[in-house]
ZAMARGU-4260 file (C-alpha; in steps of 0.2 Angstrom, whole numbers, plus 5000, padded with zeros to 4 digits):
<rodrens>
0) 5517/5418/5243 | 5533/5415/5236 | 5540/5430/5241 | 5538/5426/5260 | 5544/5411/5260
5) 5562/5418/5248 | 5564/5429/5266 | 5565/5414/5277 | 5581/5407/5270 | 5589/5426/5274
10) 5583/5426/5293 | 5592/5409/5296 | 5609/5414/5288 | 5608/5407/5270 | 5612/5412/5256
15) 5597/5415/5244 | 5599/5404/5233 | 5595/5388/5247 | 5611/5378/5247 | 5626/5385/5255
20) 5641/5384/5252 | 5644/5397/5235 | 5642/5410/5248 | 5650/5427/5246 | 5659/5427/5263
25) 5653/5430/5281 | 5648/5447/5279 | 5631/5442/5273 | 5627/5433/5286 | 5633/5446/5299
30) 5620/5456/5292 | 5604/5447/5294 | 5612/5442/5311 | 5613/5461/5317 | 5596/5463/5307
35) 5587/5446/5317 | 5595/5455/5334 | 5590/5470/5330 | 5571/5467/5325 | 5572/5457/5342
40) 5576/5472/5354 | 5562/5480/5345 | 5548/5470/5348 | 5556/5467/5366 | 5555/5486/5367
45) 5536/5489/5361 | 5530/5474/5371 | 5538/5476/5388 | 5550/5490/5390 | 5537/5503/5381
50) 5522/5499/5391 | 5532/5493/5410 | 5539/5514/5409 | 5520/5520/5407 | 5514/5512/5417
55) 5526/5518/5431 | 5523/5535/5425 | 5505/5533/5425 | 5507/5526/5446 | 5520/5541/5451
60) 5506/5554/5444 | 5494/5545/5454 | 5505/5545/5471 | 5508/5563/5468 | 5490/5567/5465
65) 5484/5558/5482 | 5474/5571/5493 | 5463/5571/5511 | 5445/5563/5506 | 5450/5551/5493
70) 5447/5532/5497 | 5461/5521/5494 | 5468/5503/5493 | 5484/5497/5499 | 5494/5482/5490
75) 5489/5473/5505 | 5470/5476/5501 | 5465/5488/5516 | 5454/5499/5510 | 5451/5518/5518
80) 5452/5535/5517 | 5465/5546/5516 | 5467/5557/5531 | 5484/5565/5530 | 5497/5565/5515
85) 5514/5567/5519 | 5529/5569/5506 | 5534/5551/5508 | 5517/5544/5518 | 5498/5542/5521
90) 5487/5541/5535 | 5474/5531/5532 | 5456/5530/5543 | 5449/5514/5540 | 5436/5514/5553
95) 5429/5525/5566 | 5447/5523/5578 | 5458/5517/5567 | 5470/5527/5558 | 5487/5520/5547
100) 5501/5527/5542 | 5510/5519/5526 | 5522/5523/5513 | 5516/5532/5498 | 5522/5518/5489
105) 5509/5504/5497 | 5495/5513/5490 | 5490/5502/5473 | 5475/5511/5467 | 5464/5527/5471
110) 5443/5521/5472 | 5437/5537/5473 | 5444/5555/5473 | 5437/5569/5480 | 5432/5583/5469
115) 5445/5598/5470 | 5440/5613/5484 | 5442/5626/5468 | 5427/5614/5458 | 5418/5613/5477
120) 5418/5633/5477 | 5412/5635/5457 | 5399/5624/5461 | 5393/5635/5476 | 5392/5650/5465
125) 5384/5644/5449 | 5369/5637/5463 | 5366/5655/5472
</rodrens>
């Protein structure tokens, strides 16, 4: 326990020994600054920075593996399927008549996909 608590005087900019003043110059200080900065950016970097770039790596896959069949829902909470998919848009049938087109980039999530024509044809051949 002692040990933990002979680290906390370093991370504030003291000298080790508790009392300041029969310090060896600012150069010891400058360290545990560019150390506190630095363990900082770290934990900045594994809690939001890390996880923010998978996440949009994880949302581009999904836009780029969006096909005809798969039922979809807007950030706007209309839900459909997936009608027509162009390089930068979606045509969306959310009823019998009504068909929308948006950007790929308003679709938040897939609900269901469709399974693949090649899987479709396997499955027809394994059955006969």
């Amino acid at each position: 326990m002692n040990h933990v608590l002979d680290f906390f005087p370093l991370l504030m900019g003291m000298p080790a020994g508790g009392s300041g003043g029969t310090s060896s110059g600012g150069s010891g200080q400058l360290v545990t600054t560019i150390i506190t900065f630095g363990l900082v950016i770290l934990i900045f970097y594994f809690l939001i920075i890390r996880p923010q770039s998978k996440k949009q790596k994880e949302t581009k896959r999904m836009l780029s593996e969006i096909k005809k069949g798969d039922k979809v829902a807007t950030i706007g909470g209309i839900r459909g399927t997936v009608q027509a998919v162009g390089e930068e848009t979606v045509v969306i049938k959310v009823d019998d008549t009504t068909k929308l087109e948006f950007s790929k980039s308003a679709v938040s999530s897939v609900l269901e996909q469709t399974p693949a024509k090649k899987e479709e044809n396997k499955e027809e051949n394994t059955e006969t």
